[in-house]
C-alpha beads as a LAMMPS data file, in Angstrom:
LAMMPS data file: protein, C-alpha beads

298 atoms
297 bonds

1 atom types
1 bond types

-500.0 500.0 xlo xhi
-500.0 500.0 ylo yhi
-500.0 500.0 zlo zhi

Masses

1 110.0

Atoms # bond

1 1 1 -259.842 -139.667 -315.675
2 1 1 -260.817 -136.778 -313.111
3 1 1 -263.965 -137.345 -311.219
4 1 1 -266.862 -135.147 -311.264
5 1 1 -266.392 -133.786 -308.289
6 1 1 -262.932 -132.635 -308.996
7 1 1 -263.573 -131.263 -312.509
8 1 1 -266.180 -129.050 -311.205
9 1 1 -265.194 -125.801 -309.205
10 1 1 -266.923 -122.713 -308.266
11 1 1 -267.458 -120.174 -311.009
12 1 1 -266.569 -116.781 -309.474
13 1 1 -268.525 -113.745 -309.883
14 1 1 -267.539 -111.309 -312.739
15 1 1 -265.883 -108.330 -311.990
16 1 1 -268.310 -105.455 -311.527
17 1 1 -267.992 -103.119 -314.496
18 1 1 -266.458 -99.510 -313.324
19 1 1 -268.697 -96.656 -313.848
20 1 1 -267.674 -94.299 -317.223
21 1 1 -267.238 -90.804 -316.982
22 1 1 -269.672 -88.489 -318.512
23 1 1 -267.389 -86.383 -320.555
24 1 1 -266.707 -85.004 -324.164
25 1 1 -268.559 -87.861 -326.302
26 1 1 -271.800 -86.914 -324.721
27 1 1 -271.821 -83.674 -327.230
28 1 1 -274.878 -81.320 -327.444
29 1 1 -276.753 -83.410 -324.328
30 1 1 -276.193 -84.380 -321.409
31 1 1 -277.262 -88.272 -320.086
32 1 1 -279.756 -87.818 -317.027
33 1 1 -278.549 -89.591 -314.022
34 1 1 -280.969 -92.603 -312.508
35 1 1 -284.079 -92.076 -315.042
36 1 1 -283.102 -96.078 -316.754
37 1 1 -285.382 -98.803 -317.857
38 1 1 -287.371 -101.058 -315.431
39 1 1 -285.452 -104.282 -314.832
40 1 1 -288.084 -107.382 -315.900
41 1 1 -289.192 -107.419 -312.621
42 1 1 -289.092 -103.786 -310.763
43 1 1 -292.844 -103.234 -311.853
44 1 1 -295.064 -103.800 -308.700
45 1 1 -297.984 -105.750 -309.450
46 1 1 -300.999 -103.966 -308.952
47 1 1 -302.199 -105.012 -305.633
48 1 1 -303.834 -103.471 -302.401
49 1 1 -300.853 -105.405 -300.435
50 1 1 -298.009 -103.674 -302.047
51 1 1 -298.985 -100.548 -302.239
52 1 1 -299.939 -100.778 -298.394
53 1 1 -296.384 -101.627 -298.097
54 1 1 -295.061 -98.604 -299.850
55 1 1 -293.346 -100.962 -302.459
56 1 1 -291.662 -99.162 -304.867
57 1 1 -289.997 -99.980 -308.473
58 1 1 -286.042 -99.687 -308.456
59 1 1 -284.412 -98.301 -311.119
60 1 1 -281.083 -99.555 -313.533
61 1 1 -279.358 -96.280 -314.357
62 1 1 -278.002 -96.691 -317.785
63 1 1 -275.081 -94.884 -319.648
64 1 1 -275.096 -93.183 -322.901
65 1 1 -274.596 -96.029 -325.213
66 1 1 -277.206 -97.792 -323.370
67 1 1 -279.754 -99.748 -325.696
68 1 1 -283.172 -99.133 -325.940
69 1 1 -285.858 -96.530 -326.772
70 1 1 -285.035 -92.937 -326.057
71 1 1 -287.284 -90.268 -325.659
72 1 1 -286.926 -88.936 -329.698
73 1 1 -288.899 -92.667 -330.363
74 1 1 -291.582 -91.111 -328.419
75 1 1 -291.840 -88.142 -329.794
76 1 1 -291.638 -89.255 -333.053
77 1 1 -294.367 -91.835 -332.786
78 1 1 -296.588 -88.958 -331.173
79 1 1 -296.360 -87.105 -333.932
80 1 1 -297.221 -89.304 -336.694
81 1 1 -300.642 -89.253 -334.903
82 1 1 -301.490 -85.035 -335.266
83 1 1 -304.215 -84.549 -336.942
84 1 1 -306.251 -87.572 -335.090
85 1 1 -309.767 -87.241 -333.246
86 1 1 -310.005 -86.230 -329.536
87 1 1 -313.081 -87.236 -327.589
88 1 1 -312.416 -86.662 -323.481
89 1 1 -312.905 -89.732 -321.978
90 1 1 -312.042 -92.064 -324.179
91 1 1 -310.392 -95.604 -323.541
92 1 1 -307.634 -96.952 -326.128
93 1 1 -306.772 -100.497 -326.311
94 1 1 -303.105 -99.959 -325.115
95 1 1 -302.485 -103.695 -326.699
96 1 1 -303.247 -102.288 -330.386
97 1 1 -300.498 -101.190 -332.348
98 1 1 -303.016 -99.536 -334.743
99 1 1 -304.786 -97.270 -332.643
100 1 1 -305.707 -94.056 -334.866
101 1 1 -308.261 -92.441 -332.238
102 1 1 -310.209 -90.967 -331.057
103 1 1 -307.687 -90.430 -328.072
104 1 1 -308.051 -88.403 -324.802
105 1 1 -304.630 -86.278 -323.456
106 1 1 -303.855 -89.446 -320.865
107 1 1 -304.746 -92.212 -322.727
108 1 1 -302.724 -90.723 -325.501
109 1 1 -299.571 -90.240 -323.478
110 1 1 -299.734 -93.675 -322.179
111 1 1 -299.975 -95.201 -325.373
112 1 1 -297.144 -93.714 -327.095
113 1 1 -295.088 -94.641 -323.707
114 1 1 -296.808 -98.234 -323.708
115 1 1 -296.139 -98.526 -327.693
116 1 1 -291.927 -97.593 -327.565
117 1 1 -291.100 -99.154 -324.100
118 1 1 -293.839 -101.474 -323.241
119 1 1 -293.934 -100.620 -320.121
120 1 1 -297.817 -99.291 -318.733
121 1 1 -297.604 -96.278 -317.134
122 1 1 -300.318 -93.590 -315.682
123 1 1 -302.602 -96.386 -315.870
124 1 1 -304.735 -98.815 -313.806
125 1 1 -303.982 -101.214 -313.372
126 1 1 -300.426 -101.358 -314.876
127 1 1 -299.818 -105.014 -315.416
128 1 1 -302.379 -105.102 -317.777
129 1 1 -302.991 -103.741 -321.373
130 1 1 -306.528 -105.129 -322.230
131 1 1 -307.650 -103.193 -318.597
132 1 1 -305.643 -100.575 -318.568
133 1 1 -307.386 -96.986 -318.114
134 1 1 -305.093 -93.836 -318.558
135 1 1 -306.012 -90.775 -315.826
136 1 1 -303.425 -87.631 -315.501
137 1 1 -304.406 -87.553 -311.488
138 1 1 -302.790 -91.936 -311.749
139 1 1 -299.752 -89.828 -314.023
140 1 1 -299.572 -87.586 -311.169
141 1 1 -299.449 -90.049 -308.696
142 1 1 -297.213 -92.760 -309.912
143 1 1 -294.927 -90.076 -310.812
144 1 1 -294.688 -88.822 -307.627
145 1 1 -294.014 -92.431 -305.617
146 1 1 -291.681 -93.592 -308.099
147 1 1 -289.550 -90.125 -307.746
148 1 1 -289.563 -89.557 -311.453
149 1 1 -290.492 -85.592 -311.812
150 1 1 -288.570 -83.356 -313.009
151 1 1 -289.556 -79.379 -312.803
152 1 1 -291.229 -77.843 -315.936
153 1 1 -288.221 -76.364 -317.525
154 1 1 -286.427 -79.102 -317.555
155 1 1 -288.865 -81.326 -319.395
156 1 1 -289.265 -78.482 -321.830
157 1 1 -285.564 -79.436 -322.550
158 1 1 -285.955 -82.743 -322.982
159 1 1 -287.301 -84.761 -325.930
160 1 1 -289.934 -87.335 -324.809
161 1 1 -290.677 -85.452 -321.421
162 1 1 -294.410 -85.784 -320.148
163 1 1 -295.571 -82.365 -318.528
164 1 1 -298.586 -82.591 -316.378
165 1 1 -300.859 -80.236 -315.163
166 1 1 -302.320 -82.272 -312.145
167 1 1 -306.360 -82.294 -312.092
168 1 1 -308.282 -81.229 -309.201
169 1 1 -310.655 -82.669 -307.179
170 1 1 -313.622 -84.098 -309.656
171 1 1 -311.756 -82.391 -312.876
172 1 1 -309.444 -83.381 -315.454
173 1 1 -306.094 -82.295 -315.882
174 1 1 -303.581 -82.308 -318.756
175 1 1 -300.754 -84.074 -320.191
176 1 1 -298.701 -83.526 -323.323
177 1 1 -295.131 -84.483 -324.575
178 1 1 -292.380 -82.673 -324.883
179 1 1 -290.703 -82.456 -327.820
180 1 1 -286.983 -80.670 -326.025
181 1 1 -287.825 -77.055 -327.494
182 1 1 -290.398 -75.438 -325.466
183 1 1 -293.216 -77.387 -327.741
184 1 1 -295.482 -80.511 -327.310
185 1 1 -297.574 -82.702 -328.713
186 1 1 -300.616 -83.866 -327.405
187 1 1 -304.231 -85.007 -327.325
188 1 1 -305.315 -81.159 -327.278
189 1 1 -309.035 -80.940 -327.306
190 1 1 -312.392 -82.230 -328.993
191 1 1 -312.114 -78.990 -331.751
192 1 1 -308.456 -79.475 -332.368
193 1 1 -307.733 -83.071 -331.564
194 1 1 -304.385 -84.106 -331.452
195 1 1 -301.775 -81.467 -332.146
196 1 1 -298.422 -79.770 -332.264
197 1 1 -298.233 -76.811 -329.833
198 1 1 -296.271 -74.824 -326.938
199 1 1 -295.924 -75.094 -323.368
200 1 1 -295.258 -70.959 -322.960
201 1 1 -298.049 -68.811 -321.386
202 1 1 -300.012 -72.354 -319.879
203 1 1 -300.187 -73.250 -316.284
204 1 1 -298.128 -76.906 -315.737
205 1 1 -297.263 -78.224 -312.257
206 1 1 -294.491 -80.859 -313.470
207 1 1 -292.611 -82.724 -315.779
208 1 1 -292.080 -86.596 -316.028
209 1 1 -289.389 -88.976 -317.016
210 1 1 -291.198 -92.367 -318.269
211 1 1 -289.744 -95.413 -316.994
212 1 1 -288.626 -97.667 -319.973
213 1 1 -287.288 -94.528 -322.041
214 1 1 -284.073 -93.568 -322.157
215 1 1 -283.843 -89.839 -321.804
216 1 1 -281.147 -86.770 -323.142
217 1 1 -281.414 -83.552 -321.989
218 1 1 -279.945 -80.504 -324.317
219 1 1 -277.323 -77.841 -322.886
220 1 1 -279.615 -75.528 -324.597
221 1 1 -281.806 -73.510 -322.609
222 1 1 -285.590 -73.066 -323.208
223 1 1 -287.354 -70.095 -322.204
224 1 1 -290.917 -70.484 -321.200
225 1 1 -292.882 -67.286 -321.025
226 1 1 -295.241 -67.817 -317.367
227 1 1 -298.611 -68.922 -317.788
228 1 1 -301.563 -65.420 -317.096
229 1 1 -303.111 -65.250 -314.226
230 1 1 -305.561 -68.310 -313.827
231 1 1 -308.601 -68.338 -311.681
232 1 1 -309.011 -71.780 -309.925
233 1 1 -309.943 -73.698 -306.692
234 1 1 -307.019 -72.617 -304.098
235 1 1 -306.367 -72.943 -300.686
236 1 1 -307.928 -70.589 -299.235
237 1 1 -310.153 -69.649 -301.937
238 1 1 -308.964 -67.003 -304.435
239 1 1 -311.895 -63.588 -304.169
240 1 1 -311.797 -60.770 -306.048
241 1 1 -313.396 -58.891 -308.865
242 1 1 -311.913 -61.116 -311.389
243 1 1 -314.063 -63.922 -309.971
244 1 1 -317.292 -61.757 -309.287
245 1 1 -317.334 -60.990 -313.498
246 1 1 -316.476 -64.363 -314.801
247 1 1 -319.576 -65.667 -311.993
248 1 1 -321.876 -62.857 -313.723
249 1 1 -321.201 -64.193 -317.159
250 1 1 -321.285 -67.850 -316.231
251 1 1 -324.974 -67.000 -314.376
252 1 1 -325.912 -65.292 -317.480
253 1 1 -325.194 -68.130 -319.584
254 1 1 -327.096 -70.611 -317.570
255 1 1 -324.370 -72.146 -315.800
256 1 1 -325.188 -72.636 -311.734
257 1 1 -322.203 -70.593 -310.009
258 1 1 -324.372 -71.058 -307.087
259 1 1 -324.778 -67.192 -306.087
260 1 1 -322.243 -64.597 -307.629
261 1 1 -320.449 -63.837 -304.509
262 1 1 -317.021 -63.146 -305.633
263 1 1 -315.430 -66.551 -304.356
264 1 1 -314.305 -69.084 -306.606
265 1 1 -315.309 -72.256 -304.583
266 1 1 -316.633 -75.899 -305.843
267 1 1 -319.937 -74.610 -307.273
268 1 1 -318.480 -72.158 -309.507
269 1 1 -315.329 -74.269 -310.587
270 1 1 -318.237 -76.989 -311.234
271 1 1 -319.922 -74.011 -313.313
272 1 1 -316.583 -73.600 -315.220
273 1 1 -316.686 -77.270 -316.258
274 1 1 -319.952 -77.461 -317.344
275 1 1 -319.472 -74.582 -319.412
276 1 1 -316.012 -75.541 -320.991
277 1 1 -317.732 -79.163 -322.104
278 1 1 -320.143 -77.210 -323.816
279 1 1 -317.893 -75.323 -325.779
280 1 1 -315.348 -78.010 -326.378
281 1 1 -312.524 -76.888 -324.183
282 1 1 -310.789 -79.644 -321.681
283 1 1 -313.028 -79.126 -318.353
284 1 1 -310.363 -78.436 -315.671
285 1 1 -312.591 -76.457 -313.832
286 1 1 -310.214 -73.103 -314.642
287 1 1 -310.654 -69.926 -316.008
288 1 1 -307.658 -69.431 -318.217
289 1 1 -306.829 -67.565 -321.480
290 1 1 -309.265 -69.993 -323.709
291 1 1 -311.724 -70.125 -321.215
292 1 1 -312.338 -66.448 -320.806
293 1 1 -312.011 -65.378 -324.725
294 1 1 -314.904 -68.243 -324.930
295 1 1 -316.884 -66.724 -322.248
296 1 1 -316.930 -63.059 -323.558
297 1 1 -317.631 -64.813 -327.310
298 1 1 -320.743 -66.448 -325.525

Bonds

1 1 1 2
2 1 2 3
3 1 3 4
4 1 4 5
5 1 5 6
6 1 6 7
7 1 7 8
8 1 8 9
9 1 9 10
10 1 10 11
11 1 11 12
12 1 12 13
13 1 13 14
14 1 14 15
15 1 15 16
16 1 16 17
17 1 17 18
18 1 18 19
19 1 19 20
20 1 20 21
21 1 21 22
22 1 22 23
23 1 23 24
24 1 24 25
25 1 25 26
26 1 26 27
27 1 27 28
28 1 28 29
29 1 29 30
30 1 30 31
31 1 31 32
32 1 32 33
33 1 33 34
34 1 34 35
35 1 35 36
36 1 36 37
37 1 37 38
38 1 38 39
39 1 39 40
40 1 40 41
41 1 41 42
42 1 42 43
43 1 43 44
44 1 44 45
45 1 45 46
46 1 46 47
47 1 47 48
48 1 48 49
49 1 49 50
50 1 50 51
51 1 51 52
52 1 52 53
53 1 53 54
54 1 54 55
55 1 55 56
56 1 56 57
57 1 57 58
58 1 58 59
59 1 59 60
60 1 60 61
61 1 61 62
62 1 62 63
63 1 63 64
64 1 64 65
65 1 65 66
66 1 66 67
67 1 67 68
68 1 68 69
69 1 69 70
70 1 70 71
71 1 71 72
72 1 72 73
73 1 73 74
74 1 74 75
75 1 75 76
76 1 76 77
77 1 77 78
78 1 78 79
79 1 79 80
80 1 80 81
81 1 81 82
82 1 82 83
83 1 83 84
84 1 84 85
85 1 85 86
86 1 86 87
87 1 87 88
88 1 88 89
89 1 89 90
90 1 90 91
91 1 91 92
92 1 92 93
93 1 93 94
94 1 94 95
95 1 95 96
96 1 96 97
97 1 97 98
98 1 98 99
99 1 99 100
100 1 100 101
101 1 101 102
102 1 102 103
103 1 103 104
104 1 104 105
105 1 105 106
106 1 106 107
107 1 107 108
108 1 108 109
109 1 109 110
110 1 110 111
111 1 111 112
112 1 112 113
113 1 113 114
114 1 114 115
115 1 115 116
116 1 116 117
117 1 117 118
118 1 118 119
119 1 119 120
120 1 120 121
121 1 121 122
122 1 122 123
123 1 123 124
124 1 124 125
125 1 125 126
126 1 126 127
127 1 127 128
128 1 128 129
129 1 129 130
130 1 130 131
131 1 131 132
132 1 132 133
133 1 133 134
134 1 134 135
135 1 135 136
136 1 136 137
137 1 137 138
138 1 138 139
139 1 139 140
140 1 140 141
141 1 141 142
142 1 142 143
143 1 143 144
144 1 144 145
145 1 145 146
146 1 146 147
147 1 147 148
148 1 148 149
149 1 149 150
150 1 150 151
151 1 151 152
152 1 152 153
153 1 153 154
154 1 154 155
155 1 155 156
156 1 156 157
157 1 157 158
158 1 158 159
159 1 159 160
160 1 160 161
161 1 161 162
162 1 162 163
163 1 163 164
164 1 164 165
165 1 165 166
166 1 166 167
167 1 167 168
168 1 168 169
169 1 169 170
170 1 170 171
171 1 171 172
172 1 172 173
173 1 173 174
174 1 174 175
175 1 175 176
176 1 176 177
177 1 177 178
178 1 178 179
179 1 179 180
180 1 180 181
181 1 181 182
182 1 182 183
183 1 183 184
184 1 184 185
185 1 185 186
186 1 186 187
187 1 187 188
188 1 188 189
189 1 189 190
190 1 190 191
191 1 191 192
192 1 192 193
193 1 193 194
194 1 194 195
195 1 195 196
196 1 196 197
197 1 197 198
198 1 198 199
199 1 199 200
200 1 200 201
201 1 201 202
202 1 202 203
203 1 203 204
204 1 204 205
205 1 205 206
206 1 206 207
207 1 207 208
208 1 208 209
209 1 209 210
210 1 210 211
211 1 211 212
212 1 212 213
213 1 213 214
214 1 214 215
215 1 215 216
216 1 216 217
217 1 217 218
218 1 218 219
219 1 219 220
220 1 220 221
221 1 221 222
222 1 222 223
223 1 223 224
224 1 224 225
225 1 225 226
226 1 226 227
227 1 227 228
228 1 228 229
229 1 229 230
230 1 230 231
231 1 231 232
232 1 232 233
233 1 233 234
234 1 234 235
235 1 235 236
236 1 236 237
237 1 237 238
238 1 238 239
239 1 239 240
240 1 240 241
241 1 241 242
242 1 242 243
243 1 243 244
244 1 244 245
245 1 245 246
246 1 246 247
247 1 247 248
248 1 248 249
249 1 249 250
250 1 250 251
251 1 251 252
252 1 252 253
253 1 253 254
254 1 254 255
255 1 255 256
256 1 256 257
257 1 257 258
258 1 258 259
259 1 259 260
260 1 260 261
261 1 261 262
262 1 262 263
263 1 263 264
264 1 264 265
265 1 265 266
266 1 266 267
267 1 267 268
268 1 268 269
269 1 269 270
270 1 270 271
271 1 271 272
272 1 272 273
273 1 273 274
274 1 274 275
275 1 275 276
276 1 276 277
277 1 277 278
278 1 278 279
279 1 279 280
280 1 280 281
281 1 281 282
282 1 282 283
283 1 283 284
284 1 284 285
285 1 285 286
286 1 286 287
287 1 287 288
288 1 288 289
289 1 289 290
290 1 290 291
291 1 291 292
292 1 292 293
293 1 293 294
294 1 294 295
295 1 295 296
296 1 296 297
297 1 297 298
C-alpha cells in the first residue's frame, strides 16, 4: 500500500475562466461593465482607521447570466410601497422586512437596496441594520469614494438607478429610483408620500449604481427635458431680481431673509427652508417650480 505521503500531491489551481464577449444574446440592454456585487468581504467596516486609510471596497464584475438581484427587483419592490406615508426625518428599521412607513426619500432608498441585496448602503454606519441611519449627503458620499456614479441620463436608462440631488450645507437633498424610462419612484414628500413620478424639468446632480444589484442598461434613449432655472446657494452667490422678489414675499410671510438685498446667501436659503417645512415641501433650501407656485399661493 502507498504511503501518505506519496498518495497526496499538490492540487493545482483551476484554470482561470476566459472572459465572454458581450454580443448578440445581450438583446434590448446592454450589461454595465464593473458595477457587480460586493464579494463577502469588500465592505469596509465602519471605522475611523479605514477610512483614514482611504480603504476602499473592490468590486467582482459579473456577466450577463450572473446570479443575483438586478435592478427590476428594486424597482419592483419600490413600487409595491406607493401610496405609503412620508414624514422627513424619519428612521426605518432596515432589519424589518415589513416596513410600511412612514419613510423619508433616503431611508426609503436604502431600504429597498438593503431589502433585495442586503447590502447597507447610504447609511451609517453600514455594517449595521439595527443602527443604521439613511442621509442623501452619506449617498452622496459613499457614492463618490466607491466610484459608482453614473451621469443623470444614464440612470434615467437604467432600471434600479438611484438619482441624487446632493443636499447642501445644513439642508436635505433628494433621492429617488429609477425605474429605466425617464420616471422614478420615491419617498416624495409629507402631502404626497411615496410616489410614482418623473425626473424631467427637476434639478439632479447624479445617478448611482448600488453595490449588490446587478444592473442593465436599455439601448433606448431617454430624453429628459432640463430642470427651470433654480435659485440656490452658489459659489459666488447668485443676485438678481429673481432673488430680490422671492426675499420680498418670504419677508412678507414672516420668514427671516435677513434684509431683502437681492443676494441669495445662508439667511435667505435658511428662510426658504423654514418656509417649505411649513408648507410640506422637502426643505432643500431652493426656490424651484413647487416652491415658487407655493409662495405666490401664500
Amino acid at each position: 500500500m502507498a504511503s501518505k505521503s506519496s498518495r497526496t500531491r499538490k492540487r493545482s489551481a483551476p484554470p482561470t475562466p476566459r472572459p465572454r464577449k458581450l454580443g448578440s444574446e445581450l438583446g434590448d440592454t446592454e450589461e454595465l461593465p464593473d458595477t457587480g456585487e460586493l464579494t463577502d468581504t469588500d465592505e469596509p467596516p465602519d471605522t475611523p482607521e479605514l477610512a483614514a486609510r482611504g480603504a476602499r471596497p473592490r468590486f467582482a464584475a459579473t456577466g450577463p447570466a450572473a446570479a443575483g438581484p438586478g435592478g427590476r427587483d428594486l424597482l419592483t419592490l419600490a413600487r409595491t410601497h406607493v401610496g405609503e406615508p412620508y414624514v422627513l426625518g424619519s428612521r426605518v428599521p432596515m432589519a424589518s422586512p415589513d416596513w410600511h412607513g412612514p419613510w423619508d426619500c433616503a431611508e426609503f432608498a436604502s431600504w429597498c437596496v438593503f431589502r433585495v441585496s442586503g447590502v447597507l448602503y447610504g447609511t451609517r454606519p453600514r455594517n449595521d441594520p439595527l443602527l443604521a441611519d439613511a442621509y442623501t449627503g452619506y449617498w452622496a458620499e459613499q457614492s463618490a469614494a466607491d466610484g459608482r456614479q453614473v451621469s443623470v441620463e444614464q440612470a434615467a436608462a437604467i432600471e434600479g438607478a438611484l438619482v441624487l440631488r446632493k443636499p447642501h450645507p445644513s439642508a436635505v437633498g433628494h433621492i429617488v429610483i429609477s425605474d429605466g424610462r425617464g420616471g422614478t419612484v420615491e419617498a416624495h414628500s409629507h402631502d404626497r408620500g411615496v410616489i410614482a413620478s418623473t425626473l424631467s424639468g427637476r434639478r439632479w446632480d447624479t445617478g448611482i449604481l448600488a453595490p449588490g444589484i446587478r444592473y442593465l442598461m436599455s439601448d433606448r434613449d431617454v430624453d429628459l427635458e432640463p430642470a427651470p432655472p433654480t435659485l440656490r446657494l452658489t459659489t459666488p452667490l447668485t443676485a438678481g431680481k429673481s432673488v430680490r422678489t422671492a426675499q420680498t414675499r418670504l419677508a412678507e410671510l414672516g420668514f427671516p431673509v435677513g434684509g431683502v438685498d437681492g443676494v441669495y446667501g445662508p439667511q435667505t436659503a435658511h428662510a426658504v427652508r423654514l418656509f417649505q417645512a411649513s408648507v410640506g415641501i422637502v426643505p432643500d433650501g431652493e426656490v424651484g417650480p413647487q416652491t415658487s407656485k407655493a409662495l405666490a399661493r401664500r
